[in-house]
Structure formats: structure tokens, C-alpha cells
DOFI-781539 format. One record per residue (C-alpha): residue number from 1; residue in one letter; x, y, z. Coordinates in steps of 0.2 Angstrom, whole numbers, plus 5000, padded with zeros to 4 digits. Example, Ala and Ser with C-alpha at 12.3 -4.5 7.8 and 13.67 -1.06 7.14 Angstrom:
# residues 2
+-----+------+------+------+------+
| pos | code |   xx |   yy |   zz |
+-----+------+------+------+------+
|   1 |    A | 5062 | 4978 | 5039 |
|   2 |    S | 5068 | 4995 | 5036 |
+-----+------+------+------+------+
This chain:
# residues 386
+-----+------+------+------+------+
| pos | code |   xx |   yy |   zz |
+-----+------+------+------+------+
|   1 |    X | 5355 | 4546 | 4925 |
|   2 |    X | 5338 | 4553 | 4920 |
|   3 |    X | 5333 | 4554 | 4902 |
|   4 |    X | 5332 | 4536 | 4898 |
|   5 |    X | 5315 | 4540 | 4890 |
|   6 |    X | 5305 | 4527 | 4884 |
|   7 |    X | 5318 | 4513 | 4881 |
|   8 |    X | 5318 | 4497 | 4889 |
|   9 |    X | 5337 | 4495 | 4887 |
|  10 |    X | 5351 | 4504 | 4896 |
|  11 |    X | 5358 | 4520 | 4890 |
|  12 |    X | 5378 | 4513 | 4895 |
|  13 |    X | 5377 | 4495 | 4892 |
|  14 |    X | 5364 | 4491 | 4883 |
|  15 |    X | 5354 | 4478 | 4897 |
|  16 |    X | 5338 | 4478 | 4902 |
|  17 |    X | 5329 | 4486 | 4915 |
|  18 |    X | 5319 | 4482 | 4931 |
|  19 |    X | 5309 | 4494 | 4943 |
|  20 |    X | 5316 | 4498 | 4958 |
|  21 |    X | 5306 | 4507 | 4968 |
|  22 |    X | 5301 | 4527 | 4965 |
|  23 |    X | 5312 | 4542 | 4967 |
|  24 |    X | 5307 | 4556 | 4980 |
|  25 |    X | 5299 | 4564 | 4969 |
|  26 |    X | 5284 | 4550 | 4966 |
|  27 |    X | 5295 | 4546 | 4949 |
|  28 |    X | 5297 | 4527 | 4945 |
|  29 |    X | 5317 | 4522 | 4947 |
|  30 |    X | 5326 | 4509 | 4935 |
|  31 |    X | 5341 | 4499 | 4939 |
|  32 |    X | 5352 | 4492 | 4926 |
|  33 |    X | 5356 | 4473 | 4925 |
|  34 |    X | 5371 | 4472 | 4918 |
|  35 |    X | 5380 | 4488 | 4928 |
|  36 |    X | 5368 | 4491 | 4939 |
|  37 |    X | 5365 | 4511 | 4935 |
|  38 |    X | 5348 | 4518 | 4941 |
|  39 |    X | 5338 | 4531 | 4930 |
|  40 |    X | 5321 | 4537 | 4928 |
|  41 |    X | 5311 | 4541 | 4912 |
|  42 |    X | 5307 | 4556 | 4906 |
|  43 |    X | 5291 | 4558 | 4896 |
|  44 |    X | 5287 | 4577 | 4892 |
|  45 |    X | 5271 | 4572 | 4881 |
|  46 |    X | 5264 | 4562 | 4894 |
|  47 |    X | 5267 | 4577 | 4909 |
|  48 |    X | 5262 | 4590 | 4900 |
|  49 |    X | 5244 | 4582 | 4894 |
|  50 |    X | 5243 | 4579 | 4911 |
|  51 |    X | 5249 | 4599 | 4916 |
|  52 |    X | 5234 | 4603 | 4904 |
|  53 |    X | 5221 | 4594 | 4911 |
|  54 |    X | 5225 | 4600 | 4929 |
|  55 |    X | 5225 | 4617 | 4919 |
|  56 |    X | 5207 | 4616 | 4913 |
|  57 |    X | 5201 | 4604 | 4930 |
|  58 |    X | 5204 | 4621 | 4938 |
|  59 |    X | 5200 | 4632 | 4925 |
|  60 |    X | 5183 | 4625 | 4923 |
|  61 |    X | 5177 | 4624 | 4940 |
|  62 |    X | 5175 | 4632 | 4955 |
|  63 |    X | 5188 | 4627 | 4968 |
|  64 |    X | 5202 | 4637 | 4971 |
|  65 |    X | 5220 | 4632 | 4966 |
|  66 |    X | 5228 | 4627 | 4982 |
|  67 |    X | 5213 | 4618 | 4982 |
|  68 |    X | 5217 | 4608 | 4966 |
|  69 |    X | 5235 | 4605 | 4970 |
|  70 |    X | 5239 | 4587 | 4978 |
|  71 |    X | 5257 | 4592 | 4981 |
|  72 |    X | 5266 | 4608 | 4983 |
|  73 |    X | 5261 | 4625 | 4983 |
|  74 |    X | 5247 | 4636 | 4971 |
|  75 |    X | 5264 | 4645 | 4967 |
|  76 |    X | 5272 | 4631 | 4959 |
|  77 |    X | 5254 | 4625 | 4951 |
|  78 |    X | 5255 | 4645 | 4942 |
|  79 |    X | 5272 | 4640 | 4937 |
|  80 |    X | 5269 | 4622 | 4927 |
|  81 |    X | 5254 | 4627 | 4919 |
|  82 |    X | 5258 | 4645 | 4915 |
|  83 |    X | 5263 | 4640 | 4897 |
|  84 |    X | 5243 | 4633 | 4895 |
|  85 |    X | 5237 | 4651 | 4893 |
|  86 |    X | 5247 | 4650 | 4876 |
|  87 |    X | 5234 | 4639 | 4869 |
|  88 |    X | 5219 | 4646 | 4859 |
|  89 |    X | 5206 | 4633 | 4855 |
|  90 |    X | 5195 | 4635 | 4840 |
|  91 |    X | 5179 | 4626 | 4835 |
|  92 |    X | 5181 | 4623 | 4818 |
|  93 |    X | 5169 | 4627 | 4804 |
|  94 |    X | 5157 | 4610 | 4796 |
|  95 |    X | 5146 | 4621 | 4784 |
|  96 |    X | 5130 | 4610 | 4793 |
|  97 |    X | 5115 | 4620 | 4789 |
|  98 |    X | 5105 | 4622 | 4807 |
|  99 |    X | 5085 | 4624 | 4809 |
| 100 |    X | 5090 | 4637 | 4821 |
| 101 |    X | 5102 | 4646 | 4830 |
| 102 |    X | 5102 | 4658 | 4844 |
| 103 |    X | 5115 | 4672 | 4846 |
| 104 |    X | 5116 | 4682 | 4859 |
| 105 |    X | 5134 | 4692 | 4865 |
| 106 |    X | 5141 | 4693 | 4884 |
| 107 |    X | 5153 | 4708 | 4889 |
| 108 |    X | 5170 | 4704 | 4898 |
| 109 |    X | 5180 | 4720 | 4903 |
| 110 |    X | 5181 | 4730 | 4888 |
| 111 |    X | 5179 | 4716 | 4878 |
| 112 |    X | 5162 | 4707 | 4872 |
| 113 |    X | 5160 | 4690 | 4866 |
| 114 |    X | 5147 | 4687 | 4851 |
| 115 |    X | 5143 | 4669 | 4853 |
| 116 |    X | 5130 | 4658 | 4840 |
| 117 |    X | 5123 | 4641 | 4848 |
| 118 |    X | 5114 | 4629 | 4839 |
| 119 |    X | 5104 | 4618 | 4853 |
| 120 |    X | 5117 | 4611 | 4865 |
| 121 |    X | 5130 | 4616 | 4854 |
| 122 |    X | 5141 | 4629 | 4852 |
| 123 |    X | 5145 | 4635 | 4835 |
| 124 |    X | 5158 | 4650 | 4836 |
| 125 |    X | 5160 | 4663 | 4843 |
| 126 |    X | 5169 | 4683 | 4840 |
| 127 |    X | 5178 | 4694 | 4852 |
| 128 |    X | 5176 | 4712 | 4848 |
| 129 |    X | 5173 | 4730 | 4860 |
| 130 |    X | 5155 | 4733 | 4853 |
| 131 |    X | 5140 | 4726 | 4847 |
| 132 |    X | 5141 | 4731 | 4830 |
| 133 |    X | 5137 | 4726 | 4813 |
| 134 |    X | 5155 | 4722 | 4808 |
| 135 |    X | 5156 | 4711 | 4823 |
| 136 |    X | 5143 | 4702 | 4821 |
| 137 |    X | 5142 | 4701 | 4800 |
| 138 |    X | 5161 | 4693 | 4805 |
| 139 |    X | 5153 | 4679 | 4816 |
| 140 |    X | 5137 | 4675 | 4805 |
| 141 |    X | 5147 | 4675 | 4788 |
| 142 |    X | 5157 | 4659 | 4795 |
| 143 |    X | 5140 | 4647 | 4795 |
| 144 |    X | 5129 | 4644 | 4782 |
| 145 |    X | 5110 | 4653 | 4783 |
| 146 |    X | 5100 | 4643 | 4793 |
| 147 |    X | 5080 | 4641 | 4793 |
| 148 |    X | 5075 | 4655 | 4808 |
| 149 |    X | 5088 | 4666 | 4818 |
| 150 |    X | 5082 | 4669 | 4839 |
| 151 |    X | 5089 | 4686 | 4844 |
| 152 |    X | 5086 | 4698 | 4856 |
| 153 |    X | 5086 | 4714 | 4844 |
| 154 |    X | 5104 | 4720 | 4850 |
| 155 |    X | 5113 | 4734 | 4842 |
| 156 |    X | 5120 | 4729 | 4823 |
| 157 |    X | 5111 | 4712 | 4824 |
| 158 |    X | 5097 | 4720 | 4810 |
| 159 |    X | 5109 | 4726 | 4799 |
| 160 |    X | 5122 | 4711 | 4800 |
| 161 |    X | 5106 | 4700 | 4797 |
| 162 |    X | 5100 | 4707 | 4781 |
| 163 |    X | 5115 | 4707 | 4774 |
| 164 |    X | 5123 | 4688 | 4779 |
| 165 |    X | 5107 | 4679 | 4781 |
| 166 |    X | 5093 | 4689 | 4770 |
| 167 |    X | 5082 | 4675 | 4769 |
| 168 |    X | 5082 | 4669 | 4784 |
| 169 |    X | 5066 | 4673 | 4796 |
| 170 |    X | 5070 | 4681 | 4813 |
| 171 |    X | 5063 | 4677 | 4829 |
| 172 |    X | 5062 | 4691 | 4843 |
| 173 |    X | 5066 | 4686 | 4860 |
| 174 |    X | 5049 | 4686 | 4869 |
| 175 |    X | 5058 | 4687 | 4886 |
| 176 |    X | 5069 | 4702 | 4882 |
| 177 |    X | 5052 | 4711 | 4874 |
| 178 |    X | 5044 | 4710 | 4891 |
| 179 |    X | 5059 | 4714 | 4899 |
| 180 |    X | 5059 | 4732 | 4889 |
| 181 |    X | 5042 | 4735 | 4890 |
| 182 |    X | 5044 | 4734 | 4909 |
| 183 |    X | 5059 | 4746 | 4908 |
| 184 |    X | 5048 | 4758 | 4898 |
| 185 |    X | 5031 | 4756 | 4911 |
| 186 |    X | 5039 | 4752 | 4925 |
| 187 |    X | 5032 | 4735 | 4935 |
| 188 |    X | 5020 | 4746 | 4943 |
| 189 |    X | 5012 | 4759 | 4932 |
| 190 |    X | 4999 | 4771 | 4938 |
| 191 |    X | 4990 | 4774 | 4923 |
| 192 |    X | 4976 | 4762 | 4916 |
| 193 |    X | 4983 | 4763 | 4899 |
| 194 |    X | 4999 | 4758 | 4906 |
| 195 |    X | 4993 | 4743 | 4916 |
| 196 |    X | 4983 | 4736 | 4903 |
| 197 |    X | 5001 | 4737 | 4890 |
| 198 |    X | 5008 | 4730 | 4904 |
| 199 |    X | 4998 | 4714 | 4905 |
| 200 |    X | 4999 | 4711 | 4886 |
| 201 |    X | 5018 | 4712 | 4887 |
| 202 |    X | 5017 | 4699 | 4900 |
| 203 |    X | 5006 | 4689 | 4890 |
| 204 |    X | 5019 | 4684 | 4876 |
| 205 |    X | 5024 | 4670 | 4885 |
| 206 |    X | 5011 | 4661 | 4889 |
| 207 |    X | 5003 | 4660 | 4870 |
| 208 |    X | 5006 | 4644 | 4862 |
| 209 |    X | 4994 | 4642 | 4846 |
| 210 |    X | 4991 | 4656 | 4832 |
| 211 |    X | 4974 | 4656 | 4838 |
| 212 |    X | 4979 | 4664 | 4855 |
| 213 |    X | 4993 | 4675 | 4846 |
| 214 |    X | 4978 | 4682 | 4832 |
| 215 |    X | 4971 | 4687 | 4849 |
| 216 |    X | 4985 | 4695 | 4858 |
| 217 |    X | 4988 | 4705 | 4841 |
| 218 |    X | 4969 | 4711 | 4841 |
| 219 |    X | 4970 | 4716 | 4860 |
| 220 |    X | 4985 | 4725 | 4855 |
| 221 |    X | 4975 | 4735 | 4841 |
| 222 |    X | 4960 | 4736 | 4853 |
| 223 |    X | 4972 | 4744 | 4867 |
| 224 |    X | 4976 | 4756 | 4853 |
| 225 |    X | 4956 | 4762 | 4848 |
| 226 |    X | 4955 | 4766 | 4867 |
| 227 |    X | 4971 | 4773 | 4872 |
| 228 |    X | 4980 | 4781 | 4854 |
| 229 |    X | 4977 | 4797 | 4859 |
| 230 |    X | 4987 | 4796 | 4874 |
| 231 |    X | 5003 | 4789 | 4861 |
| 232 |    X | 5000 | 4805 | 4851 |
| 233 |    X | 4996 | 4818 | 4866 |
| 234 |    X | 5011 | 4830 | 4864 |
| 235 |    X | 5017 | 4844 | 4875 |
| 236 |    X | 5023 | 4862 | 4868 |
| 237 |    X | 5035 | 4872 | 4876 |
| 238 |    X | 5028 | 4887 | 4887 |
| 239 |    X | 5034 | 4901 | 4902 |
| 240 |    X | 5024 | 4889 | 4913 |
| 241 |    X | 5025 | 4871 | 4907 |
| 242 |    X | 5036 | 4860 | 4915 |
| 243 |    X | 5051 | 4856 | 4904 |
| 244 |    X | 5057 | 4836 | 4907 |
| 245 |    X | 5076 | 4837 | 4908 |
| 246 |    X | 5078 | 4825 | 4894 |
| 247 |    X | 5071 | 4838 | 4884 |
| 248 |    X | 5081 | 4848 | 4872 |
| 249 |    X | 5086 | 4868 | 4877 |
| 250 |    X | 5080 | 4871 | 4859 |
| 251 |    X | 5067 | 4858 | 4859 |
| 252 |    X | 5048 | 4865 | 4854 |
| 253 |    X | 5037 | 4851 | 4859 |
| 254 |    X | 5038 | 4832 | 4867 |
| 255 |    X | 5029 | 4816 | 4868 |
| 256 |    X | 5016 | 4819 | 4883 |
| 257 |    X | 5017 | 4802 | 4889 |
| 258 |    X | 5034 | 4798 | 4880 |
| 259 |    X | 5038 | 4779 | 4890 |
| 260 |    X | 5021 | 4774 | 4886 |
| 261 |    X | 5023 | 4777 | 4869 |
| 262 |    X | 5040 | 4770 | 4869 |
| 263 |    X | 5032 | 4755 | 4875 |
| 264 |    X | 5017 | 4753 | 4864 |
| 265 |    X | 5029 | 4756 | 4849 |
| 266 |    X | 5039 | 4742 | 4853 |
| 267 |    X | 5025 | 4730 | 4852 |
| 268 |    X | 5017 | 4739 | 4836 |
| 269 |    X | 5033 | 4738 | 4829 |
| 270 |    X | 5037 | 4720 | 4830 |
| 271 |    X | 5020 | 4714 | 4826 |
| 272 |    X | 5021 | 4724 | 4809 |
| 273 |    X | 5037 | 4716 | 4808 |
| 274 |    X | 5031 | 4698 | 4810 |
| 275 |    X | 5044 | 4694 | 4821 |
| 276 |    X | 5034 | 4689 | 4838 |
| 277 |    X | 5028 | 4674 | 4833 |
| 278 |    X | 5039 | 4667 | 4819 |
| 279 |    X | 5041 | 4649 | 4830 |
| 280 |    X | 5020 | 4648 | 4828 |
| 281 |    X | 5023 | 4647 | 4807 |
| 282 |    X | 5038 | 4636 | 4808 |
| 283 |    X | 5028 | 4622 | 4819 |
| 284 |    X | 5017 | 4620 | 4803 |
| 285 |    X | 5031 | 4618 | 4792 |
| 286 |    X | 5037 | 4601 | 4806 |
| 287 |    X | 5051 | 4613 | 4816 |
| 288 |    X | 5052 | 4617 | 4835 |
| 289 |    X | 5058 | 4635 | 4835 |
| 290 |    X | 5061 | 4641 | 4854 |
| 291 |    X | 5053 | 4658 | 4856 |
| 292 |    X | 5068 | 4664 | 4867 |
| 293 |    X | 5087 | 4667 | 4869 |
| 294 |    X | 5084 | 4656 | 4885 |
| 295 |    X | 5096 | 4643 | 4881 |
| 296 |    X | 5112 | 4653 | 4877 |
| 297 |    X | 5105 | 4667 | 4891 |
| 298 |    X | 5101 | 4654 | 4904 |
| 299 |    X | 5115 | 4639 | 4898 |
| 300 |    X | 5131 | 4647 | 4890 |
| 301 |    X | 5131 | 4664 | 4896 |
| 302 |    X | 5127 | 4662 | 4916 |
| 303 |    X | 5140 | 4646 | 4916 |
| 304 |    X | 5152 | 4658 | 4910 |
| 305 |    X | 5147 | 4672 | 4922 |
| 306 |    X | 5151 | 4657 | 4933 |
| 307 |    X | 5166 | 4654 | 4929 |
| 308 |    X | 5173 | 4671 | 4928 |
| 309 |    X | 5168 | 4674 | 4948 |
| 310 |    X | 5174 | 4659 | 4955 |
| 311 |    X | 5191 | 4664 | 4948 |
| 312 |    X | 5190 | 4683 | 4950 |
| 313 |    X | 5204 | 4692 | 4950 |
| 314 |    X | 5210 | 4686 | 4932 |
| 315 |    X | 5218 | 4698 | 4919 |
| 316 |    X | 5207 | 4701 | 4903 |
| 317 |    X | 5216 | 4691 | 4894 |
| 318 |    X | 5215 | 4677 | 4904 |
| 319 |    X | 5197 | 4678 | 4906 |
| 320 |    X | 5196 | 4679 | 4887 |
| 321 |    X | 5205 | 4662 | 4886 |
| 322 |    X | 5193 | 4654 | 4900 |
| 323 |    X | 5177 | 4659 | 4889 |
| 324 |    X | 5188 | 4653 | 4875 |
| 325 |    X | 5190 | 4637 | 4881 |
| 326 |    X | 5173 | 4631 | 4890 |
| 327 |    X | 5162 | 4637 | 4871 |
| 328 |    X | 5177 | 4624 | 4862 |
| 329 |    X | 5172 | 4610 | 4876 |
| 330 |    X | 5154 | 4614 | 4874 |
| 331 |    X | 5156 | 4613 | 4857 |
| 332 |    X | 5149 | 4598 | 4846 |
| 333 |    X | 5163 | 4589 | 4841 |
| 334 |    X | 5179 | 4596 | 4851 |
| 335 |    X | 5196 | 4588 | 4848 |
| 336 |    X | 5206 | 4581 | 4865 |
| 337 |    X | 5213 | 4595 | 4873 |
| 338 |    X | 5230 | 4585 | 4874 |
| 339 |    X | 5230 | 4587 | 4856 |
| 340 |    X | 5229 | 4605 | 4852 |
| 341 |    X | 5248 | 4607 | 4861 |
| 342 |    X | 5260 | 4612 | 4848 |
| 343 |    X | 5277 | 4617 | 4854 |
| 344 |    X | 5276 | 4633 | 4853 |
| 345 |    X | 5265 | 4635 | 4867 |
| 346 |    X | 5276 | 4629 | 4880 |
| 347 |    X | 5295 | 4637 | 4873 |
| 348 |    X | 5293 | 4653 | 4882 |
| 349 |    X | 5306 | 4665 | 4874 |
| 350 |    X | 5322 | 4667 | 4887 |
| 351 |    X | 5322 | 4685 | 4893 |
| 352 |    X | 5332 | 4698 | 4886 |
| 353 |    X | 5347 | 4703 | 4893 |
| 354 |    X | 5350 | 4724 | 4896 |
| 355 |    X | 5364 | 4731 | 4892 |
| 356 |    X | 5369 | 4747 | 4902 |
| 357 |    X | 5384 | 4757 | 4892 |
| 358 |    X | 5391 | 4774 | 4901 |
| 359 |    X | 5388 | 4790 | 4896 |
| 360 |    X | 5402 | 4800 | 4886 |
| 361 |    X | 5416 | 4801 | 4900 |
| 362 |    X | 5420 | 4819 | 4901 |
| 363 |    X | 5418 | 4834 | 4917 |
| 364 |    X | 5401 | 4835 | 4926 |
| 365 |    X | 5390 | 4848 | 4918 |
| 366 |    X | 5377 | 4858 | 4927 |
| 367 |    X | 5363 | 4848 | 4931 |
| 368 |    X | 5345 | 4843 | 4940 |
| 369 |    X | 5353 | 4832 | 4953 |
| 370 |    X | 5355 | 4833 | 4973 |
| 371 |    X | 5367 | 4835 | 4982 |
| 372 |    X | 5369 | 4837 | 5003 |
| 373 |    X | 5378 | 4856 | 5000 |
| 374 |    X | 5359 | 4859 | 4995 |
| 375 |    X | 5353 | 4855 | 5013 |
| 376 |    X | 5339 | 4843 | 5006 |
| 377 |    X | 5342 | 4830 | 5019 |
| 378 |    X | 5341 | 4826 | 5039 |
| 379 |    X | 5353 | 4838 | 5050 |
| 380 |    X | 5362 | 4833 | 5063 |
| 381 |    X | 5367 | 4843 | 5077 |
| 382 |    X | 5364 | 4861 | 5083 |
| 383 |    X | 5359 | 4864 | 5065 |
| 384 |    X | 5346 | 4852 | 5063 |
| 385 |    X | 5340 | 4857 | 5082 |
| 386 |    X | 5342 | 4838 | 5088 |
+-----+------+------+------+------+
């Protein structure tokens, strides 16, 4: 007689119960003292928080599922918690204003995952196919504008910026800048001028005070005075020069020495900007401003990359809802997980059941099927030469 639930009295009689040892299945068993009928309770609340941690134990860690299963098959582990992937966390908005915040966006499938962090915290984050200004002007409009934003210059970030946060001061990643000044110079150049633009990119992380930055920005005009002429230097189309094949068919003229100018430009560009060294002017004002994306590059983003190849092989959708759930546990004040069940996510809908009616009952018309007349099958005999 299962289903006494969490009474301490009998379902027939009325009498109390007493333990009487555990059921096959692990289950405690009940025995009446008055008629003596054995039961076991039921308690769905308490089994399914516990299918939910066993969901995210696995979820959020590396070992495989017949790994995680104490008893039974991974077949029969897919089957209990299969209603888990029904829950969608959500960190919910506080309105706290932030010193700073880092944002940064991670690509799953053809999804990508706009995430904002606040030191160890997560804050939010936005699903969308592209890095775009929509996208992004979605995620930044849910917090309030915080003193300095640390991005790494991606696609639609500029204009989502000036119009959510206007007033807030921007810091470029300094490790993404060397990063793109490599790209443009190679790691090896062969030109001085590209060696020494080389070396000043490398040098962005190693300067500390303004007085070492007001010297990086004067090498930077200095390297300009010896080598601007190379950034202008262009090359016109003629029956002998060599045409680059990035070049237009109907293209006149191009860059000589079009990377190094790339490169250089880059640099010019953020310096007139003021955005290299905006956590030098925030220490006077008393803040500690990280010059990089390091903590959401090197802390959120690589324990999801983590987390999607020990479990590879998972549907977009499922990998959507694994990201989903380790930013709402890193977030700063996340709810139980027990407590974000609602009934709706474990009622799957019954199957539908298919009705087949017969055509209109009538003679065989002339049709696109086979028949054996046709000689479309295996011959026996003389005819098929067996």
C-alpha cells in the first residue's frame, strides 16, 4: 500500500506506524500496528530536489554519467532527470550600481552568449546570433551605469555604449590590443618599423603609473616622426606592379605597407580615444580598475568552454541551458536550485495520438506504385538465370 505520504498514521485503520526494514528498492517500509498493513511513503518534493542536484552534480562537472549513477543504468539517469532541462534559471535584476564591469560574449553553435560580470559575480547575461548593437544595448539596459566599462572593442559594443551608458568611461582591453597588433605584424616582423610597433604593443601591460604610460604615448608619436612615411607610402595601379589579391579589380591605388598601418592606427586611435589607460585616472579617484577582460576571458568563459567539452555531444539547446545554469550559480546571490521547480517543468505533455482514416473507397486508379507484373524484383528460375 504505497502512498501513505507523510503521515504517521495508517491509511486503513488509523494506528500508528513503525519501520520495518526497506523495500527492494532501498525505500523504508511501514507496518501497521493495529492491522498490520505494510507501506512505503511517497515524497515527490524530496526525490525530485534530489533528481535535480544529481542533474546539475553531473552537469556541472566533468565525469561522465554512468560515472554519476550509484544505481542503474545512464539510461535510466537520462530518463529521471530529463524533465531538469525544463528549468531556465534567471539572475534577477538588484539595480546595484558597480565600479566596474567587464563584458565580453562566448559563441555556442550558432548562438552567442553576451555575458556582463562584476568581479566574481555574474550579472546577466543575453543569448543572441551576433554581436550586435541590439544585443548588447538588451543586456546593458537591464543594469544601472556603472563608473568604467572593460571591453575588448567587439562589434556593436561602441554604439550600445553610447547610447545605454553615455557617461560611463570605457576601458580597452590591453590584452586583446596586443593580441590585434600581433595579428596585423605578425610575432615575427621583418621590418624595423614593424619590430619596433611590435614592442610597444607588448609594452601595454607592463606600464603601471601615468608616468610610464605619458612615455609609451610619446614613444608611440616618436615611432611616428621616424616611420610616418611608411603609414602613408601608397602603391598605384600599373602594367607591371604587382596587384595584392585583396585589392579591388577596380581599385586605383593601395596602402604600400597596409598591416603596418592597420596596426599603428589601432594604437593612434585608442590613445586619441583615451581609452588605454582609463584604470591609471580611476586609481586617483580611490578605484581599482582591471585593465583587461582577464577575469571573464580567463574565469567565466574558459570554465564554460570546460564544461561544454566534458559533455560534448549535447544539442544546442542543452548546451545553452548548461551555460544558463553555471552563470545563475556563479551569480551573487542565486536562489536553491530546489526552489526554482514549478510544476510545470516536470508534467511532460502525453503524446498525441494519430489517427489514420482511409482514403475514399472506390476502384484503383492509375497510379506511381509497383507492382511484380513490372519485373522490378528478384527472378527466380530460368528467367532470372539462377
Amino acid at each position: 500500500m504505497a502512498g501513505a505520504g507523510n503521515s504517521s498514521r495508517c491509511v486503513l485503520c488509523g494506528s500508528g506506524l513503525k519501520r520495518n526494514g526497506k523495500t527492494s528498492a532501498g525505500r523504508t517500509r511501514w507496518r501497521c500496528t493495529g492491522c498490520g498493513a505494510s507501506s512505503t511513503r511517497t515524497r515527490p518534493d524530496v526525490e525530485r530536489r534530489a533528481q535535480l542536484g544529481a542533474f546539475l552534480g553531473w552537469l556541472m562537472g566533468k565525469s561522465s554519467q554512468v560515472e554519476c549513477v550509484r544505481e542503474g543504468a545512464d539510461r535510466s539517469f537520462r530518463r529521471r532527470t530529463g524533465w531538469c532541462w525544463n528549468i531556465a534559471p534567471q539572475i534577477p535584476v538588484t539595480g546595484e550600481v558597480h565600479d566596474q564591469i567587464q563584458v565580453d560574449g562566448i559563441y555556442v553553435g550558432s548562438w552567442c552568449c553576451l555575458i556582463a560580470v562584476a568581479g566574481d559575480y555574474v550579472l546577466g547575461w543575453q543569448w543572441c546570433d551576433t554581436e550586435k548593437k541590439a544585443a548588447w544595448a538588451a543586456l546593458l539596459a537591464r543594469f544601472p551605469a556603472p563608473t568604467v566599462v572593460i571591453t575588448d572593442g567587439g562589434a556593436g559594443i561602441a554604439a550600445a555604449l553610447s547610447e545605454c551608458w553615455s557617461e560611463t568611461a570605457v576601458q580597452r582591453c590591453q590584452v586583446h590590443v596586443q593580441r590585434n597588433v600581433r595579428t596585423y605584424l605578425t610575432g615575427r616582423p621583418r621590418t624595423e618599423a614593424g619590430k619596433a610597433l611590435l614592442r610597444l604593443g607588448r609594452a601595454l601591460t607592463r606600464i603601471t603609473t601615468a608616468t610610464e604610460a605619458a612615455a609609451w604615448l610619446g614613444g608611440l608619436n616618436d615611432w611616428y616622426q621616424d616611420h610616418g612615411h611608411l603609414v602613408r607610402a601608397r602603391t598605384y595601379r600599373n602594367g607591371t606592379a604587382l596587384v595584392p589579391g585583396w585589392v579591388r579589380a577596380n581599385q586605383s591605388w593601395w596602402f604600400t605597407h597596409d598591416r603596418l598601418r592597420k596596426a599603428y592606427r589601432l594604437l593612434e586611435r585608442l590613445s586619441r580615444a583615451g581609452t588605454l589607460f582609463t584604470y591609471l585616472r580611476a586609481e586617483h579617484a580611490g578605484l581599482n580598475i582591471a585593465p583587461t577582460t582577464n577575469r571573464i576571458e580567463g574565469g567565466t568563459n574558459a570554465q564554460l568552454r570546460l564544461i561544454l567539452r566534458a559533455h560534448r555531444g549535447m544539442s544546442e539547446e542543452h548546451q545553452k541551458r548548461a551555460i544558463e545554469w553555471y552563470l545563475y550559480l556563479h551569480s551573487e546571490n542565486p536562489l536553491p536550485p530546489a526552489e526554482l521547480i514549478a510544476a510545470h517543468h516536470y508534467e511532460l505533455p502525453r503524446p498525441k495520438r494519430t489517427v489514420i482514416t482511409d482514403g475514399t473507397p472506390g476502384p484503383e486508379r492509375y497510379s506511381a506504385g509497383l507492382s511484380a507484373e513490372e519485373g522490378l524484383w528478384a527472378r527466380k528460375g530460368w528467367a532470372g538465370r539462377t
